[in-house]
C-alpha positions, 0 to 999 in steps of 0.5 A: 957797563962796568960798576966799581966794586967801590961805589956812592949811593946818591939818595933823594927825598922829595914828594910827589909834587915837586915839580922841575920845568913843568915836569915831576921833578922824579921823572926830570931827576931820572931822564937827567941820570940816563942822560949823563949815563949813569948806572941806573936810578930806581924810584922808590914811593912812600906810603908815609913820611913827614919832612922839614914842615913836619907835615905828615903825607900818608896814602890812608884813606881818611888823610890822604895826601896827594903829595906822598914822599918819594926817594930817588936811588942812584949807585955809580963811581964817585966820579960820575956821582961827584959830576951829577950832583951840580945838575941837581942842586940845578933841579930841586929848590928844597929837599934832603940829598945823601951821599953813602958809600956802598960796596956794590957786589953784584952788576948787571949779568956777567953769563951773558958777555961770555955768550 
């Protein structure tokens, strides 16, 4: 798979228990990502963090939180991104979605097409 040298980084927050169709909504919001065939998508959790509630989530022993925060990484074109991002209002009832600009520098391992 080709990545542009010009790319967007889709970035979501949401917790661990966010749920979509009876499934995680991280799991639903990555099998979708590789459904539409998109780059990739990495699951980054949180040992701490606090959203719209201000309610804080932490994985300390004496206030453990069994809904700790998650992020949701996803680099790809504009335009596979652009397409993506009605399935996921689709997805999530609440949450906070960003958009980035990145330039990607490195994709996959160009030594092996030449072998």
């Amino acid at each position: 798979m080709q990545m542009p040298k010009q790319a967007l980084l889709l970035r979501i927050f949401t917790g661990e228990n966010d749920r979509f169709d009876g499934h995680p909504l991280y799991e639903a919001v990555v099998r979708k990502a590789r459904e539409m065939h998109l780059a990739g998508a990495t699951v980054l959790r949180g040992p701490m963090g606090f959203g719209k509630s201000s309610l804080i989530h932490t994985d300390r022993i004496l206030r453990l939180s069994m809904d700790l925060p998650l992020v949701i990484e996803i680099v790809d074109s504009e335009e596979k991104i652009n397409a993506f991002l009605p399935v996921l209002d689709g997805m999530m009832d609440s949450g906070l979605v960003t958009l980035e600009k990145v330039q990607v520098l490195q994709y996959g391992n160009d030594k092996a097409a030449d072998a």
